[in-house]
MARVODO-625844 format. One record per residue: x, y, z of N, C-alpha, C in turn. Coordinates in steps of 0.2 Angstrom, whole numbers, padded with zeros to 4 digits, always signed. Layout:
N
XYZXYZXYZ;...
***
This chain:
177
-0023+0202-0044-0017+0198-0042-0017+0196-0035;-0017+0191-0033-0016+0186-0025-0009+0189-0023;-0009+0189-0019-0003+0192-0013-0001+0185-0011;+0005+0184-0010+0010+0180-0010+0013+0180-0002;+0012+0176-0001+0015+0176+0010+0020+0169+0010;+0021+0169+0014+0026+0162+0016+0021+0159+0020;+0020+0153+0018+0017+0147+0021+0018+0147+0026;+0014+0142+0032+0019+0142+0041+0018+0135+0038;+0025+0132+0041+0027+0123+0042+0023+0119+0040;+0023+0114+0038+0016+0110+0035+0010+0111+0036;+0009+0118+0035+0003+0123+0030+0000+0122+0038;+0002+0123+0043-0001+0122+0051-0006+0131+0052;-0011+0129+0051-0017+0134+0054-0020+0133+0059;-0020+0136+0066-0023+0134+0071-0031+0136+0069;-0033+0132+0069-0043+0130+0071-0045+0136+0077;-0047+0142+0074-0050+0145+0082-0056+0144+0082;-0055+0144+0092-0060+0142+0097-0067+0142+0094;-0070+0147+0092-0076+0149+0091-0079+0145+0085;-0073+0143+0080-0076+0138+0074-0076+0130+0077;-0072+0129+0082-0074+0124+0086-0080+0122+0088;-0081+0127+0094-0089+0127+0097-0093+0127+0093;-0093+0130+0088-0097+0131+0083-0099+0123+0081;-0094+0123+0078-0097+0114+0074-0099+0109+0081;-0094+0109+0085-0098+0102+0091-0105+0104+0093;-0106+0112+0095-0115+0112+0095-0120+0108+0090;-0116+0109+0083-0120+0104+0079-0119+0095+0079;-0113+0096+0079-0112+0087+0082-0112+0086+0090;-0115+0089+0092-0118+0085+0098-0124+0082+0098;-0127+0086+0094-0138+0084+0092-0135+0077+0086;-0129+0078+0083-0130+0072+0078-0126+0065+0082;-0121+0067+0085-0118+0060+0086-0117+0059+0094;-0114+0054+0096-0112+0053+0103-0106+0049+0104;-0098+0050+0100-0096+0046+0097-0093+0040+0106;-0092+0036+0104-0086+0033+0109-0081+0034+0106;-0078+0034+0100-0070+0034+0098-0070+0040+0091;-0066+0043+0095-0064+0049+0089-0056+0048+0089;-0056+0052+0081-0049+0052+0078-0049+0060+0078;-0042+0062+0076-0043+0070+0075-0036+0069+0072;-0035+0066+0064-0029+0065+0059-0022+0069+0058;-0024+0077+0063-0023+0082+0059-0022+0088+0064;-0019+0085+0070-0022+0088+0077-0015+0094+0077;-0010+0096+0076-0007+0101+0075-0005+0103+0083;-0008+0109+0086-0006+0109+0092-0012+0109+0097;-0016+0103+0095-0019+0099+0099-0027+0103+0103;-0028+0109+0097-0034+0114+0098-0040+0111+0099;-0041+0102+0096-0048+0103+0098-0049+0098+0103;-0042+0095+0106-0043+0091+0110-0047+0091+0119;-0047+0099+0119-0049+0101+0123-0060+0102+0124;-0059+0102+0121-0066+0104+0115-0071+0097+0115;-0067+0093+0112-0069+0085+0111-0069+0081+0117;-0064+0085+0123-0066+0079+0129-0070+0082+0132;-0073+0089+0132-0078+0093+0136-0085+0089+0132;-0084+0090+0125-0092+0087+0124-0093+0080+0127;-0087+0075+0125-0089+0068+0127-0083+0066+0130;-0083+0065+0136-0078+0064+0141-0076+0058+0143;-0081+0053+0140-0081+0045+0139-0076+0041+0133;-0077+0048+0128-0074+0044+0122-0067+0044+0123;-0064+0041+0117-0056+0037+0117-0056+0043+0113;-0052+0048+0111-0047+0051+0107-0043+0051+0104;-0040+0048+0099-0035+0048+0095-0032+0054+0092;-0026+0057+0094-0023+0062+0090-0016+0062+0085;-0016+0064+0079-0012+0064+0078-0009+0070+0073;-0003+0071+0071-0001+0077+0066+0008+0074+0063;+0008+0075+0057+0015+0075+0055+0019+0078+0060;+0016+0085+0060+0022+0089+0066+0017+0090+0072;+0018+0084+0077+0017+0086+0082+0018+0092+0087;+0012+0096+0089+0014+0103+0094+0012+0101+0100;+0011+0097+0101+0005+0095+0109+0008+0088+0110;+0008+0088+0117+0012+0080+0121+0007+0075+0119;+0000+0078+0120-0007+0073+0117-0006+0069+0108;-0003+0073+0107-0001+0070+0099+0002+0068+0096;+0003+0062+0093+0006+0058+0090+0008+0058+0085;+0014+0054+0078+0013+0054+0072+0009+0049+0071;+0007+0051+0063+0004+0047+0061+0006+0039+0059;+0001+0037+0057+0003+0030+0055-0002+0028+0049;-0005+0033+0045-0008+0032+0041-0007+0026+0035;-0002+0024+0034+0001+0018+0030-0003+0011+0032;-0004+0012+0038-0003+0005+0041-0009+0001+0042;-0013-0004+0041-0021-0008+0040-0021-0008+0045;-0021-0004+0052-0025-0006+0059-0032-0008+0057;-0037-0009+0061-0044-0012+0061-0045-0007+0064;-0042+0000+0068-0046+0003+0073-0054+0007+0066;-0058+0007+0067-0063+0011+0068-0064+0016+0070;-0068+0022+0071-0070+0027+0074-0078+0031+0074;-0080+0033+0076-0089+0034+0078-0087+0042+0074;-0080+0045+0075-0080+0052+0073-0075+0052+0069;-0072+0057+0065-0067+0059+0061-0068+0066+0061;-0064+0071+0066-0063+0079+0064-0057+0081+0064;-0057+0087+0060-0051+0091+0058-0051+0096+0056;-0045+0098+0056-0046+0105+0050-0040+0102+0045;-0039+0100+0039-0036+0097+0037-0029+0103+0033;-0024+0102+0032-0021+0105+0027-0026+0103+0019;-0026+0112+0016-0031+0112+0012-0028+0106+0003;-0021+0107+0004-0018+0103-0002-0018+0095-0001;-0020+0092+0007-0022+0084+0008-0029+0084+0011;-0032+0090+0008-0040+0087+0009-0042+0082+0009;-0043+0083+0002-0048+0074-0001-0043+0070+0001;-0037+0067+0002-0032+0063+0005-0036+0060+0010;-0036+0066+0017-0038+0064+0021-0045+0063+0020;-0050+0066+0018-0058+0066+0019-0058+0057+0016;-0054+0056+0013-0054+0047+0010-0052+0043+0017;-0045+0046+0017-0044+0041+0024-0047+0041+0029;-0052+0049+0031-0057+0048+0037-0063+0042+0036;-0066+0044+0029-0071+0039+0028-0068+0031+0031;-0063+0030+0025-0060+0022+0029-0059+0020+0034;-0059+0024+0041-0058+0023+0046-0065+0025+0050;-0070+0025+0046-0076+0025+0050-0081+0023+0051;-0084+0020+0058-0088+0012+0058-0092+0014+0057;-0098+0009+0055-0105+0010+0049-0108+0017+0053;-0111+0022+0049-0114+0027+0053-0112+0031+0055;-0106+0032+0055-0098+0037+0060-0099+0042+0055;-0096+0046+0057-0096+0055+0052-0089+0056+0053;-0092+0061+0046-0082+0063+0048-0083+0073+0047;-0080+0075+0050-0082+0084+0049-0075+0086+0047;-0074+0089+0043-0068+0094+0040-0070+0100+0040;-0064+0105+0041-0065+0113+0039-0061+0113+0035;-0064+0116+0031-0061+0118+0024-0065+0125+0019;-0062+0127+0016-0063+0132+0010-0071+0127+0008;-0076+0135+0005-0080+0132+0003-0081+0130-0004;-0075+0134-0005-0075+0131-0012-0073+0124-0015;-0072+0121-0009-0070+0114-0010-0075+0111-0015;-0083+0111-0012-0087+0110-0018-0087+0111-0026;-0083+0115-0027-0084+0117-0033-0077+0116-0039;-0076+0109-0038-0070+0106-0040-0073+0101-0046;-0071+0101-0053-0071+0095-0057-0068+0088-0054;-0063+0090-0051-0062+0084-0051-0064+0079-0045;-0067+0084-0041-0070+0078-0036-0077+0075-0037;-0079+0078-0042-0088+0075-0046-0085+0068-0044;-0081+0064-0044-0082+0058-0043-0083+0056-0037;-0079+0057-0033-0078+0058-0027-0086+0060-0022;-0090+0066-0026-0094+0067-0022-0100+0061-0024;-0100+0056-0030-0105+0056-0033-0104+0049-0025;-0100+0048-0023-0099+0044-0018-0100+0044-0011;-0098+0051-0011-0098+0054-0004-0100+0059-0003;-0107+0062-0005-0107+0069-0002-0111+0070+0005;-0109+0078+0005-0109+0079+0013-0114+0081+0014;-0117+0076+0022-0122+0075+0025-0124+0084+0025;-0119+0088+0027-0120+0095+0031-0116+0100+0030;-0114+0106+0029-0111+0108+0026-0113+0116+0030;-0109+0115+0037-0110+0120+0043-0107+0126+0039;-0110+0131+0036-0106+0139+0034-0104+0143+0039;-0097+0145+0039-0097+0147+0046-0097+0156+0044;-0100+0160+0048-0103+0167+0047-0100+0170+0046;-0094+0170+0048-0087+0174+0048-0080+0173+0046;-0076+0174+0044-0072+0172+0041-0067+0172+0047;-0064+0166+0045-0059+0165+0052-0052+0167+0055;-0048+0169+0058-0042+0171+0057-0038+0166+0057;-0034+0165+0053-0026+0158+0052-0022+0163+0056;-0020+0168+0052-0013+0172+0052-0013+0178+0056;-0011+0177+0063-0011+0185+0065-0015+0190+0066;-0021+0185+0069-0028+0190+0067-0030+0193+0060;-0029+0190+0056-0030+0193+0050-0035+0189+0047;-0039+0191+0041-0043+0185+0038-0041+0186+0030;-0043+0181+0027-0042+0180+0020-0048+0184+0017;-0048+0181+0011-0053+0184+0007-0058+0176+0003;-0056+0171+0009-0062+0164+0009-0065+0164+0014;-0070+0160+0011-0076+0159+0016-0075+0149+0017;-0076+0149+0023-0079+0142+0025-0080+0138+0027;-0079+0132+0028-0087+0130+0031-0084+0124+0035;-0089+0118+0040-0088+0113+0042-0090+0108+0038;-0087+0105+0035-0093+0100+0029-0093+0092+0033;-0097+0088+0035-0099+0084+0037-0102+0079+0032;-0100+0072+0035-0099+0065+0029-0103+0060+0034;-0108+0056+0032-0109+0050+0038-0107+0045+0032;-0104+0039+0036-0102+0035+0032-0109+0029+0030;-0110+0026+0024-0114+0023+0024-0120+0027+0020;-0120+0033+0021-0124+0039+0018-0126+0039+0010;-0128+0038+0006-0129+0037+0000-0135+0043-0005;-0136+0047-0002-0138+0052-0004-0136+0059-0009;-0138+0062-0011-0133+0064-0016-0136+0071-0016;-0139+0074-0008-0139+0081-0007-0138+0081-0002;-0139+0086+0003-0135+0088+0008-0141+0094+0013;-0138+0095+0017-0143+0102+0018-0137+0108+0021;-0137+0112+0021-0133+0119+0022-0136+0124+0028;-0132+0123+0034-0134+0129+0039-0127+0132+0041;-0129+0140+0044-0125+0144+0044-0125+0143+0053;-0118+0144+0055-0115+0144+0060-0115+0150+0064;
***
């Protein structure tokens, strides 16, 4: 039987530091973006992170409930033309694929997009479609399980999964973080 908790505010999980560094070390060998988005920025954990790798790029941040003066609401309704080289988050796990669709749309030919997520994401019927379109370039396993709540961890495992746009391959490769 699953133990039941109260949720925090729009399912807001602070990204620790460590699964951070962890994944920029890998996107730094793959990209060098000029303009990143971060859809999903909460109180603004990786903003620090992302100006440290590339100090040139534009940053875009946003969150339904903004924590941080850097972060905006979203505007996700709306046809801007902005493009982006990058797409990171940790997304709330119930707008995953929501947002993994909206990062892809906002990414210029070649741009990646990286989400932290459960790794059971993979193993959904109903994304078969979804993946036969998009699947992930890389699929970072992070070594440890990470804490959300109070120092504590769960009882999942998971990972960085990365998407380059344009990508048309329907395998991936898997390295552990």
């Amino acid at each position: 039987m699953a133990v039941a908790y109260d949720r925090p505010p729009a399912d807001f999980y602070r990204t620790p530091d460590w699964a951070i560094a962890a994944v920029l070390r890998r996107l730094t060998r793959l990209c060098a973006p000029s303009s990143v988005l971060e859809p999903c920025a909460g109180d603004g954990a990786l903003l620090a992170p992302l100006r440290a790798c590339w100090p040139s790029a534009t940053i875009d941040a946003y969150d339904i409930e903004p924590r941080h003066p850097a972060v905006a609401r979203p505007t996700w309704t709306d046809d801007t033309p902005q493009r982006y080289d990058l797409v990171i988050t940790n997304p709330p796990f119930i707008a995953a694929e929501e947002i993994l669709r909206y990062g892809i749309s906002r990414l210029r030919a070649g741009g990646r997009i990286a989400l932290l997520l459960r790794l059971g994401f993979l193993a959904s019927q109903e994304r078969r479609p979804l993946y036969r379109r998009h699947y992930p370039e890389f699929v970072f396993v992070l070594s440890e399980r990470p804490s959300f709540r109070s120092g504590t961890t769960d009882a999942t495992d998971y990972a960085w999964f990365v998407w380059r746009e344009g990508r048309r391959a329907r395998h991936g490769r898997i390295e552990h973080l």
